[in-house]
ROLOSE-619555 format. One record per residue (C-alpha): residue in three letters; residue number from 0; x, y, z. Coordinates in Angstrom, 3 decimals, padded with zeros to 6 digits. Example, Ala and Ser with C-alpha at 12.3 -4.5 7.8 and 13.67 -1.06 7.14 Angstrom:
% residues 2
<code->ALA; pos->0; u->012.300; v->-004.500; w->007.800> .
<code->SER; pos->1; u->013.670; v->-001.060; w->007.140> .
END
This chain:
% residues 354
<code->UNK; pos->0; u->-044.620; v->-024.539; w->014.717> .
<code->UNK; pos->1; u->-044.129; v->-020.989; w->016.047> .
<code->UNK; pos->2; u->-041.052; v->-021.208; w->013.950> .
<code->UNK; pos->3; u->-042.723; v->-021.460; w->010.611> .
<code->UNK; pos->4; u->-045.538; v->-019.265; w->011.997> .
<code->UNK; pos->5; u->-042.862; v->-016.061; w->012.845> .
<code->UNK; pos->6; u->-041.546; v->-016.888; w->009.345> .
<code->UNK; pos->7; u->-044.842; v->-017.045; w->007.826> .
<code->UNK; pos->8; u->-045.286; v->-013.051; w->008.973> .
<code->UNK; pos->9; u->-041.578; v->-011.947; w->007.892> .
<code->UNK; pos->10; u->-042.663; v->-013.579; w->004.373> .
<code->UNK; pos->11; u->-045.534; v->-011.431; w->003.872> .
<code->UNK; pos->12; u->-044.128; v->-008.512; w->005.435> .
<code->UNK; pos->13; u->-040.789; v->-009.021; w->002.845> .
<code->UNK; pos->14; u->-043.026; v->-008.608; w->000.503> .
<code->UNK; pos->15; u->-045.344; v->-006.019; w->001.494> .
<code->UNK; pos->16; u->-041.810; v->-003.932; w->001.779> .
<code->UNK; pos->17; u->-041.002; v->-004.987; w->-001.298> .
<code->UNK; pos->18; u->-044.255; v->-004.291; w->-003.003> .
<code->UNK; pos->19; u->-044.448; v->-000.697; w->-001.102> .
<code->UNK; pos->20; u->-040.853; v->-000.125; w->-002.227> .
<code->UNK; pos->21; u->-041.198; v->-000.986; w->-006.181> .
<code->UNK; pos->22; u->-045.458; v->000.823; w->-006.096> .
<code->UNK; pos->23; u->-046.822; v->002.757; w->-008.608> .
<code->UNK; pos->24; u->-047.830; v->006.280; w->-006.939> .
<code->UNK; pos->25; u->-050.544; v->009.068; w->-007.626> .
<code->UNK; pos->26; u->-051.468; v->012.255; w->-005.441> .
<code->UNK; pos->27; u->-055.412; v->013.187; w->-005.124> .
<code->UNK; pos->28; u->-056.797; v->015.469; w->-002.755> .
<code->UNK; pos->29; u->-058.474; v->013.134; w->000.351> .
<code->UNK; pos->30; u->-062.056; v->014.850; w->-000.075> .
<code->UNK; pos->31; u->-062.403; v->015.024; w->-004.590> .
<code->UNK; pos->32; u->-061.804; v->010.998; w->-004.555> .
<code->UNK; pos->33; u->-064.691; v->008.580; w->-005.853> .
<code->UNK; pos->34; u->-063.297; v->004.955; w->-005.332> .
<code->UNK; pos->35; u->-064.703; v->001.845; w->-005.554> .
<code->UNK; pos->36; u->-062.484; v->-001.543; w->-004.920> .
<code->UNK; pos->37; u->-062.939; v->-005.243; w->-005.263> .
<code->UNK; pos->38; u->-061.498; v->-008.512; w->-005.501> .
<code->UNK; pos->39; u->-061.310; v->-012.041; w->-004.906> .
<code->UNK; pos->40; u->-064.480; v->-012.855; w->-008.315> .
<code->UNK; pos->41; u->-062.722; v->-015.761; w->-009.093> .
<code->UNK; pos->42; u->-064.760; v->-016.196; w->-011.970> .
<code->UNK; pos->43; u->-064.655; v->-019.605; w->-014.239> .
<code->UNK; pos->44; u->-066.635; v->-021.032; w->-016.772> .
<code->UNK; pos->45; u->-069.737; v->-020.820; w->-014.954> .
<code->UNK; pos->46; u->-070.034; v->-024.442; w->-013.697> .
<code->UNK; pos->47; u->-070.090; v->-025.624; w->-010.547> .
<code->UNK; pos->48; u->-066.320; v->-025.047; w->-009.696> .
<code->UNK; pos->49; u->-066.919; v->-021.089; w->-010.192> .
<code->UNK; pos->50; u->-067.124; v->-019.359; w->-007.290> .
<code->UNK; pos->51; u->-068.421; v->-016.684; w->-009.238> .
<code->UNK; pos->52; u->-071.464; v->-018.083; w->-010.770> .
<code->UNK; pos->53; u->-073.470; v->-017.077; w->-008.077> .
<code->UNK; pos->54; u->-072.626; v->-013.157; w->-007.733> .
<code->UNK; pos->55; u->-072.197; v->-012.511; w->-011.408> .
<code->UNK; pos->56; u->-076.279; v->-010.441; w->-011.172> .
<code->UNK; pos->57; u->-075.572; v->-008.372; w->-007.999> .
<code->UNK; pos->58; u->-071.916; v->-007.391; w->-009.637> .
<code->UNK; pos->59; u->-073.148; v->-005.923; w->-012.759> .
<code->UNK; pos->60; u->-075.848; v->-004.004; w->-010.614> .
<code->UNK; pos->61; u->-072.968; v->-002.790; w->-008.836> .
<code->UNK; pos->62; u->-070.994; v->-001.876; w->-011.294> .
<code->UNK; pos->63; u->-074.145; v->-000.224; w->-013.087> .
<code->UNK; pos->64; u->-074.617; v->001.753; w->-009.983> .
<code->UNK; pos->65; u->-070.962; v->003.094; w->-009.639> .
<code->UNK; pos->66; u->-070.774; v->003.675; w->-013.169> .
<code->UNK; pos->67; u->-073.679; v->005.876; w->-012.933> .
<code->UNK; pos->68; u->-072.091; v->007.916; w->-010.071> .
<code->UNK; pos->69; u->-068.506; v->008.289; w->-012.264> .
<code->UNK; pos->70; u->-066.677; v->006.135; w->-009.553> .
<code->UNK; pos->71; u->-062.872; v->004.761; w->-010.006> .
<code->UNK; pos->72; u->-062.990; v->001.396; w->-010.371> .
<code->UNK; pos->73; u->-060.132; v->-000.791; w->-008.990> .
<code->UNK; pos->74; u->-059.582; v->-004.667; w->-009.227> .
<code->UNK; pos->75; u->-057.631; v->-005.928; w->-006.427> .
<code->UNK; pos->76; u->-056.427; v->-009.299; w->-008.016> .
<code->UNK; pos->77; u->-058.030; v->-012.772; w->-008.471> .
<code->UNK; pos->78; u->-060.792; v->-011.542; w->-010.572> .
<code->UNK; pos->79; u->-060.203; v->-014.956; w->-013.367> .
<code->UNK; pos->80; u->-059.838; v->-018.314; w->-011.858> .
<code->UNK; pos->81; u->-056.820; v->-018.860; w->-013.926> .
<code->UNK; pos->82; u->-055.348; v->-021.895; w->-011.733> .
<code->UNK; pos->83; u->-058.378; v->-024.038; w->-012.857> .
<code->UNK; pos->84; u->-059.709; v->-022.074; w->-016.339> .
<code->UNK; pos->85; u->-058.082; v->-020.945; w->-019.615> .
<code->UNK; pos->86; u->-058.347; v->-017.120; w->-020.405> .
<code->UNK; pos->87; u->-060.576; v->-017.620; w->-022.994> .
<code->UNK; pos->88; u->-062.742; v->-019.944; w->-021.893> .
<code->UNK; pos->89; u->-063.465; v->-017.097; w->-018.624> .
<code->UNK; pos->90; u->-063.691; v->-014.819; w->-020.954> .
<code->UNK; pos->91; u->-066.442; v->-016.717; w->-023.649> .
<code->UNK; pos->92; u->-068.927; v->-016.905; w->-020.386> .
<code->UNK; pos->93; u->-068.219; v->-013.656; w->-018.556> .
<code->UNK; pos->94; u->-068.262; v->-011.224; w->-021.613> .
<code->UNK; pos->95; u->-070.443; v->-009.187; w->-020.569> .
<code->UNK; pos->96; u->-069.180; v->-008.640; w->-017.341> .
<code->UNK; pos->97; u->-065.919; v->-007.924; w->-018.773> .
<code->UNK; pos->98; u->-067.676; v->-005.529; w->-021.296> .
<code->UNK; pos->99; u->-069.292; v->-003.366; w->-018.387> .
<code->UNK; pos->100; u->-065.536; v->-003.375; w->-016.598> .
<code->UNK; pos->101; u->-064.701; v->-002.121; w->-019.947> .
<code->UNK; pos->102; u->-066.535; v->001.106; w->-019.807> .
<code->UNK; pos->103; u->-064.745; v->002.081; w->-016.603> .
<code->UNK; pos->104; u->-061.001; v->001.067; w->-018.646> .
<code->UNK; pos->105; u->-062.333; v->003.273; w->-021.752> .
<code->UNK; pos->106; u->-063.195; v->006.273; w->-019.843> .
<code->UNK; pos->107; u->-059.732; v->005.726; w->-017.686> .
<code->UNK; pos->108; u->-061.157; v->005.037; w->-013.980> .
<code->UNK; pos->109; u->-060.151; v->001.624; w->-013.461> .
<code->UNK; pos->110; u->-057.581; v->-000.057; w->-012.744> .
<code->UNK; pos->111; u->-056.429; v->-004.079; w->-012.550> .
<code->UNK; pos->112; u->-054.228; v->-005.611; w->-009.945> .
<code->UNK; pos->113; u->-052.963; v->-008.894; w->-010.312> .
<code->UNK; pos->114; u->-053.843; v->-011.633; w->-007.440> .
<code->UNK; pos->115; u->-051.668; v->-015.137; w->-007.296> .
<code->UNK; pos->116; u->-054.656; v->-016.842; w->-009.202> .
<code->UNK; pos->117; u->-054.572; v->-014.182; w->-011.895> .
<code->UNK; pos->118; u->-051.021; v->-013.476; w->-012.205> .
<code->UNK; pos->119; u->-051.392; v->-015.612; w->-015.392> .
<code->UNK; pos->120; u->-052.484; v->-012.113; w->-017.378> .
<code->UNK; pos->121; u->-049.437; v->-011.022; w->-017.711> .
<code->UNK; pos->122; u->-047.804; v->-013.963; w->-019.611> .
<code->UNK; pos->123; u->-047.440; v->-013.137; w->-023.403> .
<code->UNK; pos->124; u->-050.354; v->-015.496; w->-024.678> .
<code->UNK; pos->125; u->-052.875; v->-013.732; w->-022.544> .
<code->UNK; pos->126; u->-052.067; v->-010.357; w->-022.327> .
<code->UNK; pos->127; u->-053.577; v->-009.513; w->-025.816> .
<code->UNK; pos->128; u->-057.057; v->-011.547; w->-024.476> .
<code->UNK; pos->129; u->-056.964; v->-009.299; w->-021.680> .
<code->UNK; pos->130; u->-056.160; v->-005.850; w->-023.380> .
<code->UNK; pos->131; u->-059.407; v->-006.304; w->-025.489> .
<code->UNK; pos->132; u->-060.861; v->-005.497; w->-022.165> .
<code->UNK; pos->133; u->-058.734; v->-003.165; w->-020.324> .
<code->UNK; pos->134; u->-057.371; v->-001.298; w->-023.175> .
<code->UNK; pos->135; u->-053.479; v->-001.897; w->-022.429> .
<code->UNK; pos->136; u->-054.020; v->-000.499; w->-018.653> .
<code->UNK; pos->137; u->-050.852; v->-001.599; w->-016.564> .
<code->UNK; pos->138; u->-051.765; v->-004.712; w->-014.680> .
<code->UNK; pos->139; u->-050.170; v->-003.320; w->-011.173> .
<code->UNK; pos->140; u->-049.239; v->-005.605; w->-008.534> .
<code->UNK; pos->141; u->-049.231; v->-002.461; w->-006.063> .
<code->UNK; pos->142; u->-049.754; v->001.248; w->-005.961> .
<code->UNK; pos->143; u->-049.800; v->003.964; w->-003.705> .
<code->UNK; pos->144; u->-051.954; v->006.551; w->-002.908> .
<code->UNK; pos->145; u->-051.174; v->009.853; w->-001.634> .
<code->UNK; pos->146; u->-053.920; v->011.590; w->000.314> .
<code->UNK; pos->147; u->-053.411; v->015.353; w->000.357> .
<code->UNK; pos->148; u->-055.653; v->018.321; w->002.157> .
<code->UNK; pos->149; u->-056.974; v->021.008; w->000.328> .
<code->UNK; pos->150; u->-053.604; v->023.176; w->000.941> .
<code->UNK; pos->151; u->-051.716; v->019.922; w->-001.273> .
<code->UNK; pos->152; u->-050.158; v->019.036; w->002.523> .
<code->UNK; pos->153; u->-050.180; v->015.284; w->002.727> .
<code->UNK; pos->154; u->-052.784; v->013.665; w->005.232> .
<code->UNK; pos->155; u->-050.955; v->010.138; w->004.113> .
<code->UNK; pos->156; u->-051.322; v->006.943; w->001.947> .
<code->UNK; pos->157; u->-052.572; v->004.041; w->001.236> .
<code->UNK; pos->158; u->-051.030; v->000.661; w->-000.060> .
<code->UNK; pos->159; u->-053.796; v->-000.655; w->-002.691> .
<code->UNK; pos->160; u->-052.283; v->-004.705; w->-003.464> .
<code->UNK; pos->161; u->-053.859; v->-007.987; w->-003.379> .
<code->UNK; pos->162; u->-052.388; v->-008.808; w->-000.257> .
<code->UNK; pos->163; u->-050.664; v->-012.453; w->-001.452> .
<code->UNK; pos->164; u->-047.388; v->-010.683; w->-001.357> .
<code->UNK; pos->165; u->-044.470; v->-012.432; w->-000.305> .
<code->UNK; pos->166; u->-046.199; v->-015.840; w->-000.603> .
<code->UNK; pos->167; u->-045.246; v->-018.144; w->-003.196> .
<code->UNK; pos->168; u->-047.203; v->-020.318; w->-004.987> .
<code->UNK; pos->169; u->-045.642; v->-022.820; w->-007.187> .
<code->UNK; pos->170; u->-046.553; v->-024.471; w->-010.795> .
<code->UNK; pos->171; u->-047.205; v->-027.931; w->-008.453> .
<code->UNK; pos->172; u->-049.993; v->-025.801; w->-006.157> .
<code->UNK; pos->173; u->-051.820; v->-024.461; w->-009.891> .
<code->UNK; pos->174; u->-051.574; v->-028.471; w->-010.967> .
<code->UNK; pos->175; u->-053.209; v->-029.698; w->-008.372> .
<code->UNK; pos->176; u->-055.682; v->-027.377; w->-008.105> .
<code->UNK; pos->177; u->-056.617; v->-028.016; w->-011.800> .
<code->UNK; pos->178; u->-056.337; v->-031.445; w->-011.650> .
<code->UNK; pos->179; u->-057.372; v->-032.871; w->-008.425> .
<code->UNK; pos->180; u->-059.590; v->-030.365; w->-006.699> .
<code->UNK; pos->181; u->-061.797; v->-029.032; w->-009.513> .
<code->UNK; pos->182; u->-063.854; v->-032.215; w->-010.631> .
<code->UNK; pos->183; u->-064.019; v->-032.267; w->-007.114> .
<code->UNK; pos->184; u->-065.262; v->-029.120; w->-006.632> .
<code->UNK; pos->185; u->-067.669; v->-030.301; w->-009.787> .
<code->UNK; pos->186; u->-069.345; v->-032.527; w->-007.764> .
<code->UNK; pos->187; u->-069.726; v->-030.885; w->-004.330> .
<code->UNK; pos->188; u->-070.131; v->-027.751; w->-005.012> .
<code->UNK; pos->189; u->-067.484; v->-026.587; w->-002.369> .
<code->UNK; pos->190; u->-064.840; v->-024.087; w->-002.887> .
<code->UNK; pos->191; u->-061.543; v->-023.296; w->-002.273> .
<code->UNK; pos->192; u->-058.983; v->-020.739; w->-001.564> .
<code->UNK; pos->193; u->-055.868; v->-020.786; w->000.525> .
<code->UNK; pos->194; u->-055.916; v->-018.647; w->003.513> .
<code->UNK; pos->195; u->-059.897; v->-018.380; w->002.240> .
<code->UNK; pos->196; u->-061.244; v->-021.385; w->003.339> .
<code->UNK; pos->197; u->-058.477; v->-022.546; w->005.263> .
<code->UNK; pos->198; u->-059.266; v->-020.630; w->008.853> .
<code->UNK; pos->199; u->-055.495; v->-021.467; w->010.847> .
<code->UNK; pos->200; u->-053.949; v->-020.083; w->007.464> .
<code->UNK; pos->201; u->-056.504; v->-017.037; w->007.475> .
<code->UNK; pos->202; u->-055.814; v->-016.217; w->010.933> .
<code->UNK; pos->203; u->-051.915; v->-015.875; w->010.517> .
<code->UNK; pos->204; u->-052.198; v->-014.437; w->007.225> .
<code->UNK; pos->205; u->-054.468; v->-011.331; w->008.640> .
<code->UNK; pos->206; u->-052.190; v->-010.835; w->011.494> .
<code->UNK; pos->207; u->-049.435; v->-010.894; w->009.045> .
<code->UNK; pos->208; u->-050.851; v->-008.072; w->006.819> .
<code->UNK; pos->209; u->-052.245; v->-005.858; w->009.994> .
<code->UNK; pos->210; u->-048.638; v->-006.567; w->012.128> .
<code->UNK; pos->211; u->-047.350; v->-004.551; w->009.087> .
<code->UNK; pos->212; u->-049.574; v->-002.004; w->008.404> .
<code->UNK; pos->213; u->-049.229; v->-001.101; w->011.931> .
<code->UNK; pos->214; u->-046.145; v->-000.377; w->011.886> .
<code->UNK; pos->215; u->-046.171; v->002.092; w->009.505> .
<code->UNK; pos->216; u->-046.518; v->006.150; w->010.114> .
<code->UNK; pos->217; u->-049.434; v->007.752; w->008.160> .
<code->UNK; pos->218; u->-050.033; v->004.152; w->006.034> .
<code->UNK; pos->219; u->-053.671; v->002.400; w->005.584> .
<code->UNK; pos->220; u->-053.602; v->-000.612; w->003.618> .
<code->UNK; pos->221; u->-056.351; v->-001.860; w->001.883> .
<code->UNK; pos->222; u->-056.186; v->-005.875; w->-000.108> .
<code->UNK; pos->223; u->-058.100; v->-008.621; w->-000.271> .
<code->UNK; pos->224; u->-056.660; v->-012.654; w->-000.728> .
<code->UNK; pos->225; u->-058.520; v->-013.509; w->002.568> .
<code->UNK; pos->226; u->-062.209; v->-012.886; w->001.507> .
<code->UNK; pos->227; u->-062.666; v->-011.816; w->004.722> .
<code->UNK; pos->228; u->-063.854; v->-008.271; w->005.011> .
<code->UNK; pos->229; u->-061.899; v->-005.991; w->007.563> .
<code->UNK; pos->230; u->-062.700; v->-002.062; w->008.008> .
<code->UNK; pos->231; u->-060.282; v->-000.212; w->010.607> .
<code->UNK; pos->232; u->-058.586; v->-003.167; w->011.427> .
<code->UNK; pos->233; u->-062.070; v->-004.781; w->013.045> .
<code->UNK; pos->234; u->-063.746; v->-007.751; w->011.119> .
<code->UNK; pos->235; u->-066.948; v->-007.497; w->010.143> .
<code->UNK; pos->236; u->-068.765; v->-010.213; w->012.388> .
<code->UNK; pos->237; u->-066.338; v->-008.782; w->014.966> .
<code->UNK; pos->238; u->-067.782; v->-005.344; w->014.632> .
<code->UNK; pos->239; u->-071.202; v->-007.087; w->015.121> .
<code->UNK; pos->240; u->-070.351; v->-009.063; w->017.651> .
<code->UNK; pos->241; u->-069.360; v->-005.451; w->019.326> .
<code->UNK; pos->242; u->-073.325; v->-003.722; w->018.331> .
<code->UNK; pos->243; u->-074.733; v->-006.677; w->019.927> .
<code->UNK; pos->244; u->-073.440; v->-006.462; w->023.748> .
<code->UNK; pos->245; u->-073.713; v->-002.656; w->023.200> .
<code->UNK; pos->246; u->-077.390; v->-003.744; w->022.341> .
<code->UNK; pos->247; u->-077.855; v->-006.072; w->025.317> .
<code->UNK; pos->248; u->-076.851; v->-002.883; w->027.424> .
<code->UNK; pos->249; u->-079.701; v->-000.719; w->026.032> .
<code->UNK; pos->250; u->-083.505; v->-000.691; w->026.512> .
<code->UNK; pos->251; u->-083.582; v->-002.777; w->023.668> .
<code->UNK; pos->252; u->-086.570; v->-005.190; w->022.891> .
<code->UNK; pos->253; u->-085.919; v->-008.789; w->023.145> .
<code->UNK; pos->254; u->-086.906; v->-008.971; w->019.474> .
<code->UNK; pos->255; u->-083.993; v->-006.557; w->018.256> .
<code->UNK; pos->256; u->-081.644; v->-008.226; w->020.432> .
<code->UNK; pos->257; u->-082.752; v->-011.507; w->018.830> .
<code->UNK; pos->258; u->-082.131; v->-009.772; w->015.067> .
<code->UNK; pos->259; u->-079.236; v->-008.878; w->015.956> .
<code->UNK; pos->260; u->-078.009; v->-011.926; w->017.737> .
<code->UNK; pos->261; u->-079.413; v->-013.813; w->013.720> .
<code->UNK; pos->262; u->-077.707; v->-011.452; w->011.940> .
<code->UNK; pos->263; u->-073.658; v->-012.403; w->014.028> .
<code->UNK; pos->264; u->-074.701; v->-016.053; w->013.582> .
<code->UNK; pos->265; u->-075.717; v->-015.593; w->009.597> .
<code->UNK; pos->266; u->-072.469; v->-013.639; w->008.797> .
<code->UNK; pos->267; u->-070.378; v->-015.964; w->010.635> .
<code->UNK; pos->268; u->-072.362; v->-018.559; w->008.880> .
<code->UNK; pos->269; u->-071.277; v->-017.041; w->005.657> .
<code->UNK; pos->270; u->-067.820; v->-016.962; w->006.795> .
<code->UNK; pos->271; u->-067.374; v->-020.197; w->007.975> .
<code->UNK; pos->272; u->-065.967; v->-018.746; w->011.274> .
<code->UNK; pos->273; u->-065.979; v->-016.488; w->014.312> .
<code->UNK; pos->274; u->-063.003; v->-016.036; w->015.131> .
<code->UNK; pos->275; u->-060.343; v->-013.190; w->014.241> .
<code->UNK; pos->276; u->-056.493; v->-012.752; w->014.497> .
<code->UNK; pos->277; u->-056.656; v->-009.324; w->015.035> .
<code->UNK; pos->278; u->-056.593; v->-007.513; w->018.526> .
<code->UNK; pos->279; u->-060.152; v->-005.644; w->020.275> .
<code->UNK; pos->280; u->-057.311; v->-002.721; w->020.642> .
<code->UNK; pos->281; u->-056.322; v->-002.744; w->016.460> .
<code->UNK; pos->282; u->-055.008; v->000.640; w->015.260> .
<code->UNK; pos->283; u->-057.159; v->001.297; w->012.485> .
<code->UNK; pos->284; u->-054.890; v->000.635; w->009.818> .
<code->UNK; pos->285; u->-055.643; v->-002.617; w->007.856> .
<code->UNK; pos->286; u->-058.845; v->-002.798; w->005.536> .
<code->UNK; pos->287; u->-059.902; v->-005.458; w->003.674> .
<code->UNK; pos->288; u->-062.389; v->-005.604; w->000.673> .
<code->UNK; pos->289; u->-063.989; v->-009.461; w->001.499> .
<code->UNK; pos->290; u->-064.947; v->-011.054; w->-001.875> .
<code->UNK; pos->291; u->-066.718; v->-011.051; w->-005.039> .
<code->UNK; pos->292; u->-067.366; v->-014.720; w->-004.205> .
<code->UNK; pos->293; u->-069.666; v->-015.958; w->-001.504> .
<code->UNK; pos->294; u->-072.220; v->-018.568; w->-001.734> .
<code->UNK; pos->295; u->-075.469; v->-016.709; w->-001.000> .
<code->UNK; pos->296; u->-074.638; v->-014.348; w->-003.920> .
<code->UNK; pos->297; u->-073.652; v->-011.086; w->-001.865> .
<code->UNK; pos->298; u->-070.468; v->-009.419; w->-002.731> .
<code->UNK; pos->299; u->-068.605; v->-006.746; w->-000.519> .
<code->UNK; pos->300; u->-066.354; v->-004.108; w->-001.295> .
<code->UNK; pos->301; u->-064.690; v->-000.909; w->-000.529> .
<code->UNK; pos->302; u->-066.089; v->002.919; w->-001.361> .
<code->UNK; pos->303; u->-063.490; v->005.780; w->-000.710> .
<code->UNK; pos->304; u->-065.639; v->008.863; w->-001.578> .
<code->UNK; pos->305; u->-066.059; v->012.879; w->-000.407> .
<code->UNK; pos->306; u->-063.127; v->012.157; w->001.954> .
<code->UNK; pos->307; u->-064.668; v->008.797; w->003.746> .
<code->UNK; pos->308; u->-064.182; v->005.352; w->003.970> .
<code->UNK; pos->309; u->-066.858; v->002.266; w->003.826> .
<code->UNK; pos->310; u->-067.339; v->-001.205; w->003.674> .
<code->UNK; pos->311; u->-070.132; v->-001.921; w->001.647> .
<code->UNK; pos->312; u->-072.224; v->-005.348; w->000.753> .
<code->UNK; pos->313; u->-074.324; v->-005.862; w->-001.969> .
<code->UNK; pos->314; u->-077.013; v->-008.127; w->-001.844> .
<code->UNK; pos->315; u->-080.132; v->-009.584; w->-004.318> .
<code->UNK; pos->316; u->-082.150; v->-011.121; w->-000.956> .
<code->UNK; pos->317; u->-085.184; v->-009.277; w->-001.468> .
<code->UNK; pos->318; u->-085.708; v->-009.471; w->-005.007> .
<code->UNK; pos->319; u->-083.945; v->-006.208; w->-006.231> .
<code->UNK; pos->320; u->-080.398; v->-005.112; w->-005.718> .
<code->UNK; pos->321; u->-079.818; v->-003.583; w->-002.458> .
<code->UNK; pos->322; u->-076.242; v->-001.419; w->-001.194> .
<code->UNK; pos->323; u->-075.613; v->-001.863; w->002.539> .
<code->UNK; pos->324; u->-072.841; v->000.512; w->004.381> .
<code->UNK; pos->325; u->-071.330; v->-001.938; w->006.763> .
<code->UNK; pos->326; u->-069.374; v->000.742; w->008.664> .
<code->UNK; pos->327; u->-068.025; v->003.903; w->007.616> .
<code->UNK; pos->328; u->-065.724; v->006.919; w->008.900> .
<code->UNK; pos->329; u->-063.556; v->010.224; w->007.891> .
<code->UNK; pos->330; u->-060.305; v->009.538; w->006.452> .
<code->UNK; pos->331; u->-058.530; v->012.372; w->007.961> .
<code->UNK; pos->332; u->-059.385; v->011.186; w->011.327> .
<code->UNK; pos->333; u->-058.327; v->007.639; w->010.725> .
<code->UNK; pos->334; u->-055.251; v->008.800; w->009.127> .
<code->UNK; pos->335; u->-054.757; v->010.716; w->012.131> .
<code->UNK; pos->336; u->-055.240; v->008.482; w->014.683> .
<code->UNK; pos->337; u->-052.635; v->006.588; w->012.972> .
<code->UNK; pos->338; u->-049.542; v->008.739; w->012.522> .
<code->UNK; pos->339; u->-046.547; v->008.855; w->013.834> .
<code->UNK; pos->340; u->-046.742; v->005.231; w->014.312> .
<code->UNK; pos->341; u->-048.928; v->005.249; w->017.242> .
<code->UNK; pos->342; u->-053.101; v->005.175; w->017.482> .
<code->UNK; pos->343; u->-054.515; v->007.553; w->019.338> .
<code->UNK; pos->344; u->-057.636; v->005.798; w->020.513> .
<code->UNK; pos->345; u->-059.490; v->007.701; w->023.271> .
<code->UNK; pos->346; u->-060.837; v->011.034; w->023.693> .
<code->UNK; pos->347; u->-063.157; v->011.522; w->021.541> .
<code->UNK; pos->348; u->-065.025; v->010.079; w->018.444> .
<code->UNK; pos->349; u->-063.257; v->008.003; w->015.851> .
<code->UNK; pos->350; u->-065.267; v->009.161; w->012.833> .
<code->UNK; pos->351; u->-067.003; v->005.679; w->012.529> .
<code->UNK; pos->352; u->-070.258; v->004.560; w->012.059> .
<code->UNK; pos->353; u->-071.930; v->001.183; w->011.955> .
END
């Protein structure tokens, strides 16, 4: 077992080398960026096998909303179900969603990454589909980022990919997916996504991606694959998990401790799990977007903007669209902290805010 497990992590870091190695690369100055990233939409056909079907409202308020404010938008990968869909069946249902990703593509601030169930875009029969949409933009697999100060001296970068790199996923896995698990999925209403809703796969897949991300100098990296949200290397329940016993250490009411004690078990409920692979002591290297995809509707995503960093969720619960920062923090300092390959943790504040 711990075999396959250590050969599991030199898999994905193989191919987070590899991916680092072969990147795209710009240069923008840390504090003029306006970036907004998801993944993971998986959408379908709009039955009950798409994942999507459910977050397709909040989404284009979303994407209304960063339109609005001239934000990059960037597609981490999986955004089509194309291991259970055709292109153009995705594509007859979700038009309009497409069309509103279209006006980011036409103005040139977006970009599309490809995931392992959305690799499919770049064979020759769907590419053309696809371009109607994105206007011939590159479908990346990675690219990096170069973060500069306002003197053009580099602060660092960051590795934008899906974060399925240097797993393999054969024509067998798509088949059975397709053939076996979606009138399944028909019928139940469950969902699927490997490590997503497999928790012993999640678990070494996120310590995969943070082992290696840590042990780079003056590197963030920032994917999704997981649908597990991660900011600074913390997941999200764990970060509330961390506000409640600071809560039960305050003068606090028994009534906020209580809200905040509903809100660990409702995102954990959301996530199917409480537990996390990654350390209390994490440098705060690894960030992950979560998902376009999860079953109360709410999506969560990524804002890099005026030179910080946040973990946002959008949500429809009260009737009317609603933008939640998660936790936030200065990208200098984070950058700093991680440098020279080592995090320096105390002795001071980190920047971050819940």
């Amino acid at each position: 077992m711990w075999r396959s497990r250590n050969r599991y992590l030199e898999r994905v870091a193989e191919g987070l080398d590899r991916a680092y190695r072969k990147a795209d690369r710009e240069t923008v100055r840390f504090d003029q960026s306006r970036l907004v990233i998801f993944s993971d939409l998986h959408r379908g056909i709009g039955d009950r096998a798409d994942d999507f079907r459910p977050c397709r409202k909040i989404y284009h308020a979303a994407l209304g909303y960063y339109g609005s404010l001239d934000y990059r938008l960037f597609l981490l990968g999986d955004i089509e179900e194309l291991w259970e869909r055709l292109l153009v069946g995705v594509i007859d249902h979700y038009e309009g969603t497409l069309e509103l990703e279209k006006g980011f593509f036409d103005r040139g601030k977006a970009e599309r990454f490809l995931g392992n169930h959305d690799e499919g875009l770049a064979w020759p029969w769907n590419r053309p589909v696809i371009e109607r949409y994105t206007g011939g933009a590159k479908l990346r697999e990675s690219l990096v980022m170069t973060l500069t100060d306002a003197s053009g001296s580099a602060l660092g970068e960051i590795l934008f990919v899906h974060g399925h790199q240097g797993i393999h996923y054969t024509w067998l896995d798509r088949f059975i997916v397709k053939r076996f698990w979606v009138p399944i999925q028909k019928l139940t209403g469950l969902t699927v996504g490997v490590p997503s809703s497999d928790h012993a796969i999640r678990l070494t897949h996120e310590q995969a991606l943070y082992e290696w991300a840590r042990q780079r100098s003056d590197l963030l990296l920032i994917c999704g694959h997981t649908h597990h949200p991660v900011f600074m290397s913390t997941a999200w329940e764990q970060t509330i998990r961390g506000e409640l016993e600071a809560l039960r250490l305050t003068s606090a009411s028994p009534e906020e401790i209580a809200m905040k004690e509903a809100q660990l078990h409702w995102v954990a409920a959301d996530l199917d799990e409480l537990r996390t692979a990654l350390p209390e002591d994490a440098r705060p290297c690894y960030f992950n977007t979560g998902c376009c995809s999860f079953n109360d509707g709410s999506i969560t995503g990524i804002e890099i903007v005026d030179g910080r960093i946040r973990l946002v969720r959008w949500s429809g619960e009260r009737g009317a669209p609603r933008r939640q920062a998660l936790r936030e923090a200065d990208l200098a300092t984070i950058l700093g902290r991680c440098s020279d390959g080592v995090c320096r943790v105390g002795g001071g504040d980190d920047g971050a805010s819940a």
